[in-house]
C-alpha positions as a printed Julia matrix, in Angstrom:
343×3 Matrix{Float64}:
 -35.35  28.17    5.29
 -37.42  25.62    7.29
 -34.92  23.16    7.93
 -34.47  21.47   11.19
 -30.83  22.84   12.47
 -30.24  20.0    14.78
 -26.62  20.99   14.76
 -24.45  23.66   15.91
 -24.3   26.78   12.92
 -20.53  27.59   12.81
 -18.55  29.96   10.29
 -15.14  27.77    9.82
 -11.79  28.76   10.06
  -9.83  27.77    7.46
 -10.11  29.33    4.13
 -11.94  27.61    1.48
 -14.85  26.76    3.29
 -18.5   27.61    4.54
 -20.24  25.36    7.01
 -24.59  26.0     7.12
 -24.36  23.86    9.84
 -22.55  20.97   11.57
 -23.83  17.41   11.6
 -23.78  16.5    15.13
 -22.39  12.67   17.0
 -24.56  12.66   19.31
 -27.76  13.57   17.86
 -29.83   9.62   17.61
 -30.03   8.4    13.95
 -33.5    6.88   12.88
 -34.7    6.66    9.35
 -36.16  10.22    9.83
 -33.04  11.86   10.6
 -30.97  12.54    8.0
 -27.73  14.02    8.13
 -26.26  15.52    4.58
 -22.64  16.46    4.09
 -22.58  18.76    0.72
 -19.13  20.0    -0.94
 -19.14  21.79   -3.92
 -15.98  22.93   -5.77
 -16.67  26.7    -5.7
 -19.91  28.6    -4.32
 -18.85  31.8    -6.52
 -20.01  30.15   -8.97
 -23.65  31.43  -10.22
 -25.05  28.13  -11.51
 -23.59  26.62   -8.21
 -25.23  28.97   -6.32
 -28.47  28.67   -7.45
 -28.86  25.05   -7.69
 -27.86  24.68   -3.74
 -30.62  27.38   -3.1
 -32.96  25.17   -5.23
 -31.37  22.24   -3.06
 -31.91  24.02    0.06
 -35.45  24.61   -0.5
 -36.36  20.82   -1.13
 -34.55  19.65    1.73
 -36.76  22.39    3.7
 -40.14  20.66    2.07
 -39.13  17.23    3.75
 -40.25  18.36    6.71
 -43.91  17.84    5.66
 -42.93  14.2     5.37
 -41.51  14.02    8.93
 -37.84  14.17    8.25
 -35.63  16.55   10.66
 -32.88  17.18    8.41
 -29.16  18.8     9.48
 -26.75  19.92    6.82
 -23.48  20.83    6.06
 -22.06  22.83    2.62
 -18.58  23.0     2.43
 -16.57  25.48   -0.37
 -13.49  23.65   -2.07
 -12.54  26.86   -3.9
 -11.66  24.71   -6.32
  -9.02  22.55   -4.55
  -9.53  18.84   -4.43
  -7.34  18.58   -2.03
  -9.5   21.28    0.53
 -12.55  18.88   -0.6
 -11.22  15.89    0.53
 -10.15  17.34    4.05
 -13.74  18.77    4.16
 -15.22  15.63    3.36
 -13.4   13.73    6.24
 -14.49  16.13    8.36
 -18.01  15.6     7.29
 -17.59  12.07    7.69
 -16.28  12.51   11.35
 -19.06  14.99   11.9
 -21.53  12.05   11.85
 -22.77  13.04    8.07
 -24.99   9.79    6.49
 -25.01  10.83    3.4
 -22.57  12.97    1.21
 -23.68  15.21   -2.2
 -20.58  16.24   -4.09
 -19.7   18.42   -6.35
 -16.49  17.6    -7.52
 -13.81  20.1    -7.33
 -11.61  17.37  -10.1
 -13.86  14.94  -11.69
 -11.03  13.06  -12.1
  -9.88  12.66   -9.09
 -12.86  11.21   -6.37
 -10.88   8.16   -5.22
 -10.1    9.32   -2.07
 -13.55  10.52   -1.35
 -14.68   7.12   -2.08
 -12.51   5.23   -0.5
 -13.33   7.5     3.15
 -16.7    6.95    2.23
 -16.93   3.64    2.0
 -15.37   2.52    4.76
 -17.84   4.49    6.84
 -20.58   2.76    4.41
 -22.07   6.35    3.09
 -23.92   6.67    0.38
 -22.04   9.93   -2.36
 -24.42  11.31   -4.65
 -22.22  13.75   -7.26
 -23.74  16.5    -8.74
 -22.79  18.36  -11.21
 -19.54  17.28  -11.89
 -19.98  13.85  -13.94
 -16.73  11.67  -12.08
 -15.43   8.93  -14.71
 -17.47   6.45  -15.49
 -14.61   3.72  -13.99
 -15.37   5.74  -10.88
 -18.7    5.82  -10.67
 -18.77   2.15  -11.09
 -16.66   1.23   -8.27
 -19.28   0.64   -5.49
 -22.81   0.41   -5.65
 -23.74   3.4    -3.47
 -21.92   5.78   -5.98
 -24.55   8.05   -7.98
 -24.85  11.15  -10.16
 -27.21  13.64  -10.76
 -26.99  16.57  -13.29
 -27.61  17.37  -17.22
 -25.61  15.38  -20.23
 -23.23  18.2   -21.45
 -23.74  16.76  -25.17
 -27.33  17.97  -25.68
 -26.79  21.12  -23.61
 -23.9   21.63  -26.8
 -26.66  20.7   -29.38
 -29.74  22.75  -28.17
 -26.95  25.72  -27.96
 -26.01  24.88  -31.46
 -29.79  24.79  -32.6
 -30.25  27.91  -31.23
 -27.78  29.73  -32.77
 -28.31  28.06  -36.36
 -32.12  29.21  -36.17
 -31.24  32.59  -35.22
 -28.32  33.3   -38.0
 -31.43  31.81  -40.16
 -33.42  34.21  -39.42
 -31.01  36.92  -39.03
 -28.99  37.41  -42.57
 -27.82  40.9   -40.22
 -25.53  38.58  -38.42
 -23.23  38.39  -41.03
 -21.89  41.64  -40.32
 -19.33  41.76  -43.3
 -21.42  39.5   -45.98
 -18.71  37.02  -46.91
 -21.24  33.87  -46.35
 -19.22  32.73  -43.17
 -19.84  33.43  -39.54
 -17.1   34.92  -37.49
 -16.9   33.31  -33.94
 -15.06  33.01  -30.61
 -16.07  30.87  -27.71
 -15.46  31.27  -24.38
 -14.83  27.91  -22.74
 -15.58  26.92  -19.12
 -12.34  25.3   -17.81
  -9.19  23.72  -19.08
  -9.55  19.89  -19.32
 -13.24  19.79  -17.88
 -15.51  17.32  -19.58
 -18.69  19.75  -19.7
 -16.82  22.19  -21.24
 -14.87  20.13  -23.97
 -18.57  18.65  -24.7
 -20.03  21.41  -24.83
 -17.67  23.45  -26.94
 -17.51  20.13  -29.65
 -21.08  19.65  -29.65
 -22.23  23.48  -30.66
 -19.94  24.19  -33.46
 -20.69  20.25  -34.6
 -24.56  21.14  -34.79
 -24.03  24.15  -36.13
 -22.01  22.91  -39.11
 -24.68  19.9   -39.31
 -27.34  22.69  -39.39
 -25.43  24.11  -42.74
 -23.64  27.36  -40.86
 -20.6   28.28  -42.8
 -17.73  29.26  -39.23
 -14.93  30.81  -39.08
 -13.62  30.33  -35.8
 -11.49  33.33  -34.55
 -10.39  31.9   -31.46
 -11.01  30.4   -28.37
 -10.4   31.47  -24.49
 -10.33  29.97  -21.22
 -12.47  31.79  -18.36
 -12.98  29.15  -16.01
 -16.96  29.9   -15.63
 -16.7   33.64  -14.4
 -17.9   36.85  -15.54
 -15.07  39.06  -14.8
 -12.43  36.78  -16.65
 -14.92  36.47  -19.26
 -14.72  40.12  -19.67
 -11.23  40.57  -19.45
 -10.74  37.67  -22.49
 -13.2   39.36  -24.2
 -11.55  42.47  -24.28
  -8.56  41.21  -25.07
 -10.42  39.52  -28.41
 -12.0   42.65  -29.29
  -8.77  44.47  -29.2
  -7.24  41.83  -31.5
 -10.43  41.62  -34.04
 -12.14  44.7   -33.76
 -15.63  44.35  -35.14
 -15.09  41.49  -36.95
 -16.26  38.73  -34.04
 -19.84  38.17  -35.31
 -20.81  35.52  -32.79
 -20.0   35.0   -29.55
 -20.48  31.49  -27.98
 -19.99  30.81  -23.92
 -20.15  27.39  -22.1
 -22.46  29.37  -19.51
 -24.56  32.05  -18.96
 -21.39  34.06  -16.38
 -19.04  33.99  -19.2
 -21.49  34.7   -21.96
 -22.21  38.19  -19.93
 -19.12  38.4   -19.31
 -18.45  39.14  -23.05
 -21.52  41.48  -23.19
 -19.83  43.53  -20.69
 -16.93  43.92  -22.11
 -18.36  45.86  -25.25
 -21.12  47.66  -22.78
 -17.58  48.74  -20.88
 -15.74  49.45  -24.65
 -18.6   51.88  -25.56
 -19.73  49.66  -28.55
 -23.2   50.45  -30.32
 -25.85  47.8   -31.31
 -24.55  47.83  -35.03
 -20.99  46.35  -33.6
 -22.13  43.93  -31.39
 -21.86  40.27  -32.11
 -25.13  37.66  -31.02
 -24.9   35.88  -27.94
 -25.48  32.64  -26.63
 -25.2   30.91  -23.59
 -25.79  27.7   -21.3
 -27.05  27.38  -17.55
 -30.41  29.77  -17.72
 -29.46  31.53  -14.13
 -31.55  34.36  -13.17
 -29.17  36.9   -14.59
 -28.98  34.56  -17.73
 -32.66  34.54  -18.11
 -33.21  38.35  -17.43
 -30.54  39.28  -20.09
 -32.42  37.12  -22.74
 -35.5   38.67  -21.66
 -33.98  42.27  -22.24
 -32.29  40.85  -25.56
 -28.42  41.25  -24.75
 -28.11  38.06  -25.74
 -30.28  35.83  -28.03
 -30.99  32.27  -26.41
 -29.76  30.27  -24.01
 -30.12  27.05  -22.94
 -31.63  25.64  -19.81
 -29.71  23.87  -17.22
 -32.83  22.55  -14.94
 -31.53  22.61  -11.44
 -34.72  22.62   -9.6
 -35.49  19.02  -11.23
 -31.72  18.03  -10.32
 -32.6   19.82   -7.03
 -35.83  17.35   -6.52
 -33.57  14.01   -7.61
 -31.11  14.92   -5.13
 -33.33  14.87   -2.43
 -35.29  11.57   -3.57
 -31.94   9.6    -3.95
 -31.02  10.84   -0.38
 -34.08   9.95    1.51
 -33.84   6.16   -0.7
 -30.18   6.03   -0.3
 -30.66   6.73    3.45
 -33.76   4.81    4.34
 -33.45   1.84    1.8
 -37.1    2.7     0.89
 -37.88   4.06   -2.58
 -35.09   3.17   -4.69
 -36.91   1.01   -7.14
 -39.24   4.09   -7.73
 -35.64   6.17   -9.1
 -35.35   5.77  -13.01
 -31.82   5.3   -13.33
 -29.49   5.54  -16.69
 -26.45   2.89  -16.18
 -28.21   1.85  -12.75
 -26.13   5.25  -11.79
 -27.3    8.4   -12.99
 -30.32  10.6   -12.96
 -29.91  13.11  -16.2
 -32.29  15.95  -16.63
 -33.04  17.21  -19.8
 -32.04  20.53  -20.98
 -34.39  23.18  -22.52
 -34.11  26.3   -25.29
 -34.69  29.48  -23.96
 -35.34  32.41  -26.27
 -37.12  36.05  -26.09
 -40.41  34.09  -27.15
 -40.34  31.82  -24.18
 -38.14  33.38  -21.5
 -41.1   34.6   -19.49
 -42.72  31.11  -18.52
 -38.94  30.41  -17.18
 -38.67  33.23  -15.03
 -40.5   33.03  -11.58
């Protein structure tokens, strides 16, 4: 990375958390120094990980421009509570302005509240807070993807495929067998995203039968571990196999790699996010499509709503939804065009 550590790089104590480095007191603030707190709710995860690399790397490209930027990510491991004590810190730190990835969407009120007494700009990620939230100062924003046509472009996908594919009806009884694997209990991307797929899918005239449905919280290895507990339970009889993202949707492919399963067996795949390992597995055909999650684009709006948010220059140039968010679109990814997405 290029960026200007004006700070001190520390590795912090207490569990939960990673620090790149510390936003400093007594370093002057001018409109060209810009000091960004970031908390996300869990850096294990892969889509998480990625888009702070992308994040990293624009930050790093403001240096062109003049701007000496210090930064701070800090892990939540998925505790609100952790966040907000991390976020307080930043605050005390000297942070200007905070990116968040909430650890509980629906609980940011005490983020806000620290923030705005300090008068610093939050930008979520992510994470969509409530709209009530989100509407209770005017230097509140959001930045990510709307988890309804992430749902639908999943749900096109897989209708064009079974199209295509009579095979996929293993056992020829005019229905498709599914199970999905569902990000996390309660969270509004995943409840989206799990309503939306099987809507479009009925829309798109797929006969479903759904199976069941698991919780993995957005990881691979308790994606596997559902998964295996499903196939034990159905056998070969789970014809399609839907995930909420790309880490559970391998997940599932590894469980029947792991169970010794032949192509003739195995159920199609589809996924959300488009991560590397998401990308390389559609280009090697474990799993059909998935669906594109841009985080460089989110990546880029981040840093444009900082520098306005910041400087008070350029925020009548930011095309806004609500006067609040910045949505980027999501895109199809198949075996046709998987190679155009992969850099």
């Amino acid at each position: 990375m290029k960026i200007k550590i004006t700070g001190i790089i520390i590795m912090a104590a207490f569990a939960g958390t990673l620090i790149f480095s510390m936003c400093s007191k007594n370093q002057p603030k001018t409109d060209h120094q810009i000091y960004i707190g970031v908390a996300c709710y869990d850096q294990k995860d892969t889509f998480i990980g990625e888009l702070l690399d992308s994040f990293k790397e624009e930050c790093s490209s403001m240096e062109k421009q003049g701007y000496a930027i210090s930064m701070t990510i800090m892990d939540a491991a998925k505790s609100q509570r952790v966040q907000n004590d991390q976020i307080k810190q930043m605050i005390n730190d000297g942070c200007n302005v905070l990116c968040v990835n909430l650890a509980d969407r629906t609980e940011p009120s005490e983020i806000i509240d620290a923030a705005r007494e300090k008068d610093i700009p939050i930008i979520f990620f992510n994470r969509e807070p409530v709209e009530e939230d989100l509407m209770r100062w005017d230097k509140l924003y959001y930045v990510g993807g709307k988890a309804k046509q992430s749902g639908e472009l999943q749900g096109e996908l897989a209708a064009n495929y079974i199209k295509d594919n009579k095979k996929v009806d293993r056992n020829n009884d005019g229905k498709i067998q599914y199970v999905i694997l569902e990000g996390e209990m309660g969270h509004q991307d995943a409840i989206i995203r799990t309503e939306s797929v099987v809507e479009c899918l009925k829309a798109n005239g797929i006969a479903l039968e759904k199976l069941s449905y698991q919780i993995a919280n957005w990881n691979r290895a308790q994606a596997q571990t559902r998964m295996m507990q499903l196939i034990g339970e159905y056998k070969t009889d789970i014809e399609m196999v839907i995930a909420n993202s790309d880490s559970m949707v391998l997940g599932a492919v590894d469980a029947y790699e792991k169970l010794g399963y032949t192509e003739s067996n195995i159920p199609v795949f589809f996924g959300i996010d488009g991560t590397k390992e998401g990308l390389k597995a559609v280009q090697e055909g474990k799993i059909a499509a998935t669906v594109y999650n841009d985080k460089e684009g989110q990546a880029k709006a981040m840093v444009k709503l900082i520098t306005a948010a910041v400087t008070g220059k350029g925020m009548e140039n930011i095309t806004f939804e609500n006067k609040k968010c910045i949505y980027l679109p999501y895109k199809k990814v198949t075996k046709e065009n998987v190679s155009s997405m992969i850099p």
